[in-house]
Every structure is written in structure tokens, then in C-alpha cells.
C-alpha positions in Angstrom: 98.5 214.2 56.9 99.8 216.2 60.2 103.1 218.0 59.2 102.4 221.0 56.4 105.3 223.3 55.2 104.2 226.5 53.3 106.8 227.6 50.7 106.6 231.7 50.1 105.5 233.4 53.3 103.7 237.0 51.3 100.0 237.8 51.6 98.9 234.4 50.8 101.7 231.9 52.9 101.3 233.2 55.2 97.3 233.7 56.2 97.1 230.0 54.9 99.8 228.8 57.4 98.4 230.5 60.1 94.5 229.0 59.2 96.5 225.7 58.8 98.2 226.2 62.2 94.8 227.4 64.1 93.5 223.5 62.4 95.2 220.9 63.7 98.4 220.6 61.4 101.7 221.1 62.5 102.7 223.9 60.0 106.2 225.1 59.1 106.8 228.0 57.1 109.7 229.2 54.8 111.1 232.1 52.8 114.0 233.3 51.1 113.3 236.6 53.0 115.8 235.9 56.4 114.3 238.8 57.7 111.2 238.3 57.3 111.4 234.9 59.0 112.9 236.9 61.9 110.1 239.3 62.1 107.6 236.2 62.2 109.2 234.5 64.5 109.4 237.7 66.8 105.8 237.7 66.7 105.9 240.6 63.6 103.1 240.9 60.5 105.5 241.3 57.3 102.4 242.8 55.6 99.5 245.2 56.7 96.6 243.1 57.1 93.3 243.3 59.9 93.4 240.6 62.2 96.2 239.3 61.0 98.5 240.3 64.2 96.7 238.2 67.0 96.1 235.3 64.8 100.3 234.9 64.2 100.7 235.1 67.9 98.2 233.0 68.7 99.2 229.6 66.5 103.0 231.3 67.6 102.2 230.2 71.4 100.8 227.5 70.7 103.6 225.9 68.6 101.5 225.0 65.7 103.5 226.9 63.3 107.3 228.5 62.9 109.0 230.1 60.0 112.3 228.6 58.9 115.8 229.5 56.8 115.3 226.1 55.5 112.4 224.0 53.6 111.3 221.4 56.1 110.1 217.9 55.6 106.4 217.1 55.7 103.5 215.6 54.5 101.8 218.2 52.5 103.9 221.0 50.5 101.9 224.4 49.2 103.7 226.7 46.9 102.3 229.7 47.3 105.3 232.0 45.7 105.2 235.1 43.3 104.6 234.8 39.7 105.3 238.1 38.0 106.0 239.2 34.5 108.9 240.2 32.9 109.2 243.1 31.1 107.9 241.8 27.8 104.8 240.6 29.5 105.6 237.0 29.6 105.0 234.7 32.5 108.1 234.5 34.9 108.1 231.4 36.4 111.3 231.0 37.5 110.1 231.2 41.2 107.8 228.1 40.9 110.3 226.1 39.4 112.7 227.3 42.3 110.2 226.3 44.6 110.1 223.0 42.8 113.6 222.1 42.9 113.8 222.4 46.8 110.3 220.7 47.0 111.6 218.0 45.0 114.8 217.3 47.7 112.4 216.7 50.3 110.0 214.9 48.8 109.0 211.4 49.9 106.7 208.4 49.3 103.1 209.7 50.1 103.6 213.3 49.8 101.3 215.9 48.5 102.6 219.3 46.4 99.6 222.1 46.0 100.5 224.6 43.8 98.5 227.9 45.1 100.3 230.6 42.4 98.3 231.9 39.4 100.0 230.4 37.1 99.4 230.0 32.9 97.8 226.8 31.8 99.9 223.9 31.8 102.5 224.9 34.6 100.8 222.7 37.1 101.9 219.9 34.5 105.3 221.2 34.3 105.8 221.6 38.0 104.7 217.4 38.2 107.2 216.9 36.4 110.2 218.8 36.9 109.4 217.0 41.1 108.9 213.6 39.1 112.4 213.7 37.6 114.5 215.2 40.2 113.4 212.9 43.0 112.8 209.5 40.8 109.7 209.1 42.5 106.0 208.2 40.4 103.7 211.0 40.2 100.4 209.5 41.1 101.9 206.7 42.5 104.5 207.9 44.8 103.5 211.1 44.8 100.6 213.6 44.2 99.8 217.4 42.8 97.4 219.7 42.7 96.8 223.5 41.4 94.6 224.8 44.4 94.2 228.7 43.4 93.6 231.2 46.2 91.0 233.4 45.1 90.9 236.5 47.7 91.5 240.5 48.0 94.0 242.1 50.3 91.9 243.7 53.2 89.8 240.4 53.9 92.6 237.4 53.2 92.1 235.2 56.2 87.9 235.9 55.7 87.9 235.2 52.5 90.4 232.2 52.8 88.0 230.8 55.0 84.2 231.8 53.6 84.8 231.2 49.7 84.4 228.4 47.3 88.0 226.7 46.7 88.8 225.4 43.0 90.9 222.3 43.7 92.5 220.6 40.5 94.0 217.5 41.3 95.8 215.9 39.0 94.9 212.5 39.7 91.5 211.3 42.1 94.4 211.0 44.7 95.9 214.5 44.7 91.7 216.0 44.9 91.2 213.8 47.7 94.1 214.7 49.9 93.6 218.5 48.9 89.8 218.6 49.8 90.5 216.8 53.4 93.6 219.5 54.0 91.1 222.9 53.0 88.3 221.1 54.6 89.6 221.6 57.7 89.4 225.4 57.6 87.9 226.8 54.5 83.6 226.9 54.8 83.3 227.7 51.3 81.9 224.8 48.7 85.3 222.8 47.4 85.0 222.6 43.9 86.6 219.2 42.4 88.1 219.3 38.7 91.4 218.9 36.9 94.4 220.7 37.2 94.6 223.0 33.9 90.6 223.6 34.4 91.4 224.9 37.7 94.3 227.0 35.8 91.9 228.4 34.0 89.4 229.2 36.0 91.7 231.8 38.3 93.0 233.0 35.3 89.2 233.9 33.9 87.9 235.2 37.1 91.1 238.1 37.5 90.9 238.7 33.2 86.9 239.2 33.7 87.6 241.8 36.4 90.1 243.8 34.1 87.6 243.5 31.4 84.9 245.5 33.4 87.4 247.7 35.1 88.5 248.8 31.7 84.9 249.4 30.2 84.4 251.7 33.7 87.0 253.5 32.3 85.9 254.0 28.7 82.6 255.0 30.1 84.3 258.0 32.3 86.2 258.6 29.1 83.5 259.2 26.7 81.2 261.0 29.7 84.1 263.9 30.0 84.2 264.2 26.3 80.6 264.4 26.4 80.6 266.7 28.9 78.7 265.1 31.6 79.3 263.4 35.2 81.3 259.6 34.5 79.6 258.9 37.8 76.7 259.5 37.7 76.6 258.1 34.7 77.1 254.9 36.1 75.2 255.3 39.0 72.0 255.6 36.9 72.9 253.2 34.3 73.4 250.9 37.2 69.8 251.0 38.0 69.2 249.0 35.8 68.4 245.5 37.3 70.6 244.0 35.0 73.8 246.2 34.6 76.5 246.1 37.6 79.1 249.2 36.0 82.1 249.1 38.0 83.6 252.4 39.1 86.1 253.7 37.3 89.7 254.7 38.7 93.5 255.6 37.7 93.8 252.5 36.3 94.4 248.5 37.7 97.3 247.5 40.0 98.2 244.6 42.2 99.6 241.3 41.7 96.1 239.6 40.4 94.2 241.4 38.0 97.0 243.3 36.4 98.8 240.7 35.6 97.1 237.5 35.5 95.6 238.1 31.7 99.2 238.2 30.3 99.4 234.6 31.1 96.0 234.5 28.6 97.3 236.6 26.3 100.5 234.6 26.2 99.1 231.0 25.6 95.9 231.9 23.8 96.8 235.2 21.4 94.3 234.9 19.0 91.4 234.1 21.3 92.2 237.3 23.6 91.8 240.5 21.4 89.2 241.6 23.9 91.6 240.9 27.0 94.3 242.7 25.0 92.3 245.5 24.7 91.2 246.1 28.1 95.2 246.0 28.9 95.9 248.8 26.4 92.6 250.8 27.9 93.7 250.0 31.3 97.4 250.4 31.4 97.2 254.1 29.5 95.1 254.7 32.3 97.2 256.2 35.0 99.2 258.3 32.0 96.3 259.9 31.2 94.8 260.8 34.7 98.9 262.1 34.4 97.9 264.3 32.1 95.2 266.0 33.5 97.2 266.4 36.0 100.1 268.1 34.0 97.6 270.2 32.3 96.3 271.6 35.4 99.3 272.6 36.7 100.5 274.4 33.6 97.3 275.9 34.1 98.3 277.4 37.7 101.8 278.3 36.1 100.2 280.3 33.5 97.9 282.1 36.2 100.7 283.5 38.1 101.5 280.3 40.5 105.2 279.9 39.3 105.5 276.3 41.2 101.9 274.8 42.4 101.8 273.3 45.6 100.6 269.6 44.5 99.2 266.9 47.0 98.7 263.6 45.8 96.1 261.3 48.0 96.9 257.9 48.0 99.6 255.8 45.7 98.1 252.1 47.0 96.5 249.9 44.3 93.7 249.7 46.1 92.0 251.2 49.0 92.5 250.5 52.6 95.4 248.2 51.6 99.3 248.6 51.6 99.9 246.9 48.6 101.7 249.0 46.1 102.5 246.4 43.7 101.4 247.6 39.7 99.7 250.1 41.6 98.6 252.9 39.2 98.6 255.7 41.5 102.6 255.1 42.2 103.1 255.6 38.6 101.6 258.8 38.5 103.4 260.2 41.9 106.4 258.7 40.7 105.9 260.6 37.1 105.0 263.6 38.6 108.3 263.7 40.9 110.5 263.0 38.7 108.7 266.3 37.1 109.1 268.8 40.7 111.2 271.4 39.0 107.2 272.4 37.9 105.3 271.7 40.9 106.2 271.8 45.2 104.8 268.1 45.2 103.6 266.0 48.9 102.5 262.3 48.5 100.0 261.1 51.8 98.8 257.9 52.0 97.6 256.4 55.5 99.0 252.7 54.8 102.5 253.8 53.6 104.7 255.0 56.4 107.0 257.8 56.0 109.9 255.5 55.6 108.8 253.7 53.2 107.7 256.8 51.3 111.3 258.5 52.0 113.0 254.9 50.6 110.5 255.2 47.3 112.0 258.8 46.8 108.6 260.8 47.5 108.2 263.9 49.3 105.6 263.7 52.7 104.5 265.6 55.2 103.6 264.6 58.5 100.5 266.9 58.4 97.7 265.6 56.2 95.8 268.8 56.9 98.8 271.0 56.6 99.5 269.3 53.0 95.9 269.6 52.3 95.2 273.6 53.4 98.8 274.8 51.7 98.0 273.2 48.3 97.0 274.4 45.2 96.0 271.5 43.6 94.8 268.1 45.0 94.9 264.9 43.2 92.7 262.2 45.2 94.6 258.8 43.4 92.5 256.4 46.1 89.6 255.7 47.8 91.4 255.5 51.4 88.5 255.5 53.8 90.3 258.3 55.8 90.1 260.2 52.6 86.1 259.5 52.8 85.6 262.0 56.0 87.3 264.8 55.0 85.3 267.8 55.3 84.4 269.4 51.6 85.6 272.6 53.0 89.2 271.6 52.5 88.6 270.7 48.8 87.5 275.0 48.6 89.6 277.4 46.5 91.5 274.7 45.2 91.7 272.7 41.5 91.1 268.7 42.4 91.2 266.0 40.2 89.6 263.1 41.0 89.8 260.0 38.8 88.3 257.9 41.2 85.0 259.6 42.5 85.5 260.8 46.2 83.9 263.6 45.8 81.4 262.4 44.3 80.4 259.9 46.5 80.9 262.4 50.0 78.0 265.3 48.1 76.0 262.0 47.0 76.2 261.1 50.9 75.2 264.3 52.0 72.5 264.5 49.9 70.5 261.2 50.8 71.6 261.9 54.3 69.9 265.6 53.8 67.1 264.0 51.6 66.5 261.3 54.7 66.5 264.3 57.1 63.8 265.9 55.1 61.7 262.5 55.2 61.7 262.6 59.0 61.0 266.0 59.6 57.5 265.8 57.3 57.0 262.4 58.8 57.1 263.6 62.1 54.9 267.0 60.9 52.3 264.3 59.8 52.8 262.6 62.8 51.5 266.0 64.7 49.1 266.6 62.6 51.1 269.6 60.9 
């Protein structure tokens, strides 16, 4: 197996073709996207990701890997395309079957398809044999397939790509041994062997767990503000505990994994996911509530004199230290409040969005983060951007913040062990003199 062709170049094509590349396989890439190919042929990262930028140019030089208009033959397919949901919260998978189709013109005697989407259980199945009947070839004969599910976080792809255990669901002993020689050749992580809808499964548990304990962080910062106590430290405490890990809570759950992938539970098994249903409902009213809030303390200002608040939203990522907007909770709130500025003189920042892009998604920026910061009456903090982490508390002063995510929290409980550490030293060092 020497000549590999990736199929979806997005945040995880594209890191795998580039480990492939760097590993001895001659690795061709493709997209629908023509300008994306351009860009990654021109030596361009599509996406924001560290590292990233040398390691394309690198394989790029070398001539292990190019990005084409067209699917290429080879001996080893990976499907590593989008699988959203449509508005009514069922899986969309007309992108894997598209994927499939053109797969299934080039395939040939010997080949090996890995699915790497999240996809619902069964679709592994489907894709077998939607190849099966277009080419007239014998799955597991002439053919083989696999469900190989990436399981990474934007921010640390290509290290997690390489240090973490792989699930690989063959669907025949074939298809699991060609797929454990191909990610044996880059990934370090154990390489788990089962069967394809196990493997399904498995991704779809680990992203539904996550929303699950995201979702009962955000019932616990619920019932501490009714309480009228700190959500966070709250959790801190309850956290040492040696056998409860609280998450923190936020404006809610974005990106492509964990926001979605419990749909595809919820759709095959409805009566055995009350509890996954639930966490959506908790987790998706989320972001309107934090919206709230956020209303209310403007109509606060209003009613105090301040006819139009300057408001400053920090960050409208799903995550922090990523450029990933997709489902992200905090875009749903700037994008509710803008289409509310006849109350409010409203400025978006985030440090991973450039101004383009935040011009092309309609919201108002400035080019001053301090500016935006010093002239507002009301600050929002939406993400946990690490440049949002060294702010100075004095430009938080005189203003009304809302902080759904715990910034502040976690800068005056940094101060304080940093302060409480100083004091240490000092009366170690008195003892040490004899003081």
C-alpha cells in the first residue's frame, strides 16, 4: 500500500495527509473547495492550526503529497468529509454518500476505503455497499472497509493524531489489517481492533459523554446563581473531591463533534437517550440564556441614564485558542445581540477571527482591543482566549461584566495562590534568618 488519496481536505484531511505524507506514502489530496486546493498547493494552511504551516511545506517539497480538482487513483481511500445535521436534527449524510460515489469510480481490485467521519451506527454498512454495487466489485473479497474515527480537539490535531489510541473497525479481518499497518506508520497511540458499528459507537459515546458533563457544569452554575453563591467555586471545591472531575461551565457547546454527534444517538436509539436528550435541551438553551443576562444588563444601563451602552463582546469561537466557529455558542449570542444594536453601540474582538472575516459575518470590530475594552460600558467575556487570560483587572473597573465562562475568576484565583506563594517564601526565608 504506497499511493493514499484523502477525500475532504478540513481539519482532519488534511493533518492526516500531511502525517501520511511525512510516512512514507505517496499521498494525494482532494476537495470540492478549488480554492482551497490552490491555497495548499501555494504552500497556504486553509485553517488556523499550530504547526501546521511548516509541516504542509515540508511534505510539499518533498513531493509526498499534492491536492487535486480531481479524486486520484490509489491504494488506500480515507473519507474524511463533513457530516452535519439538518435542521430537524437528523444525520445529513449526503456528503459520505458523495464521497462514496466518486470513491466507487476509482475503485479497484485490492483497494482499501476508511471511513474517518462520525457517522450514526450502520453508515459504515451503507457506505460498503452503496461502493459494492456501483463498482461490481466483492466487498471483502475485492475490496475492503473500515470506520477508523479520528478522535482529536482543534488546537493539538496533528499531536493528538499522532499520541492517541485509534479505534479501527474493520469490517472484515482484512480491512483491520490493512488499516492497522496504514496508522501504524504514524500514530503512537495503542490501535484498538473491533468491528465497524462498535467502532461507530464508540466515537459517538465518547463526544455524547462530553455533552453530558458539559451540561451538568451548566446546571450546577445555574442552581449556584439562584442560590446565590460562586458557580465556580463551587466546582472548584466540589472538585476536591478525589473522585468528582466537574467540568467548567460555559455559554453553552459548539463545534462540529460534541454538538452534534448525540443527534446521531438520539436519532437511532430514541428511547435509550432521554438523558442525552436532556443535556441537548440544557446545553443548547444555553447561549440564550447567558443572552439574557446580557439583555438584562443592558436595560439596566438604559434605565440608569446610558441611552445606548457601549457593549464589547470577547470572543465568538467555540472554543478557546481555536478559529473554529462552527455551532459555536458565543456567535449566537453576538449575532442575537447585533441584530439587537438599535439598544446597545456593540464591538465583537476575538484574536483568531480576522477583521474580514468578522466584517463578512456582519459584526462590528475595532482594531483596538484596549480602545474597545476602556470605552465600554459593559463587557461580555464569551471565551477563554488565552490573550483574554492577561488582561490587567484594572480594565474590567467601573464597568458591568458578565462572565459565563469564568475568566475572572480564574485571573483573582491566580493572583491569590501567586500572592499566597509569595507569602510562603517570604516566612520561609524569615525562618531561614532566624526572624
Amino acid at each position: 500500500m504506497r499511493r493514499i488519496s484523502v477525500v475532504g481536505l478540513g481539519y482532519i484531511g488534511l493533518p492526516t495527509a500531511i502525517l501520511a505524507a511525512q510516512s512514507d506514502f505517496e499521498v494525494f489530496g482532494f476537495d470540492t473547495d478549488q480554492e482551497k486546493i490552490k491555497k495548499i498547493n501555494a504552500g497556504q494552511m486553509p485553517i488556523a492550526e499550530p504547526g501546521m504551516d511548516d509541516e504542509l511545506l515540508g511534505v510539499l517539497s518533498k513531493g509526498t503529497f499534492k491536492a487535486f480538482k480531481d479524486l486520484q487513483y490509489a491504494d488506500c481511500f480515507i473519507i474524511t468529509v463533513q457530516t452535519p445535521i439538518k435542521e430537524n436534527k437528523l444525520a445529513d449524510l449526503s456528503y459520505v454518500f458523495a464521497a462514496g460515489e466518486l470513491v466507487a469510480k476509482r475503485l479497484m481490485p485490492g483497494n482499501l476505503v476508511i471511513l474517518e467521519s462520525t457517522v450514526p451506527v450502520g453508515t459504515t454498512e451503507a457506505l460498503a455497499t452503496q461502493l459494492e454495487e456501483m463498482s461490481g466489485l466483492k466487498l471483502g473479497i475485492d475490496f475492503f472497509v473500515s470506520h477508523c474515527p479520528e478522535r482529536v480537539i482543534p488546537g493539538k490535531i496533528l499531536k493528538e493524531l499522532i499520541s492517541n489510541d485509534r479505534i479501527i473497525g474493520g469490517m472484515c479481518h482484512k480491512a483491520c489489517d490493512l488499516s492497522k499497518r496504514f496508522y501504524a506508520k504514524f500514530v503512537k497511540g495503542f490501535l484498538h481492533i473491533t468491528d465497524d458499528r462498535t467502532a461507530e459507537l464508540v466515537k459517538l459515546v465518547e463526544n455524547s459523554c462530553r455533552d453530558v458533563q458539559i451540561a451538568f457544569a451548566n446546571q450546577v452554575a445555574a442552581m449556584a446563581m439562584h442560590a446565590g453563591v460562586n458557580p465556580f467555586q463551587v466546582i472548584e471545591f466540589a472538585n476536591k473531591h478525589p473522585r468528582v472531575k466537574i467540568l467548567a461551565p460555559s455559554t453553552g457547546v459548539g463545534g462540529h463533534c460534541v454538538a452534534v454527534d448525540p443527534y446521531f444517538l438520539i436519532e437511532g436509539f430514541p428511547e435509550q437517550t432521554t438523558l442525552l436528550q436532556a443535556a441537548r435541551q440544557i446545553n443548547n438553551n444555553k447561549p440564550y440564556q447567558v443572552l439574557d443576562i446580557i439583555l438584562d444588563k443592558i436595560e439596566c444601563l438604559r434605565v440608569r441614564g446610558i441611552e445606548k451602552p457601549k457593549v464589547c463582546l470577547l470572543g465568538i469561537t467555540f472554543k478557546p485558542n481555536v478559529d473554529d466557529i462552527r455551532e459555536s455558542p458565543s456567535l449566537k449570542i453576538a449575532l442575537e445581540l447585533n441584530r439587537k444594536k438599535d439598544l446597545m453601540d456593540l464591538s465583537v474582538f476575538d484574536p483568531n477571527i480576522s477583521l474580514e472575516y468578522m466584517q463578512k459575518l456582519g459584526l462590528p470590530t475595532k482594531y483596538d482591543l484596549f480602545e474597545s475594552l476602556n470605552d465600554s460600558d459593559l463587557i461580555a467575556i464569551l471565551v477563554k482566549h488565552k490573550e483574554f487570560e492577561v488582561l490587567p483587572e484594572s480594565v474590567f473597573n467601573g464597568k458591568v461584566v458578565v462572565d459565563p465562562c469564568g475568566l475572572l475568576y480564574d485571573i483573582h484565583m491566580k493572583k491569590s495562590k501567586e500572592l499566597l506563594t509569595g507569602v510562603m517564601q517570604f516566612k520561609e526565608t524569615l525562618g531561614q534568618l532566624g526572624i
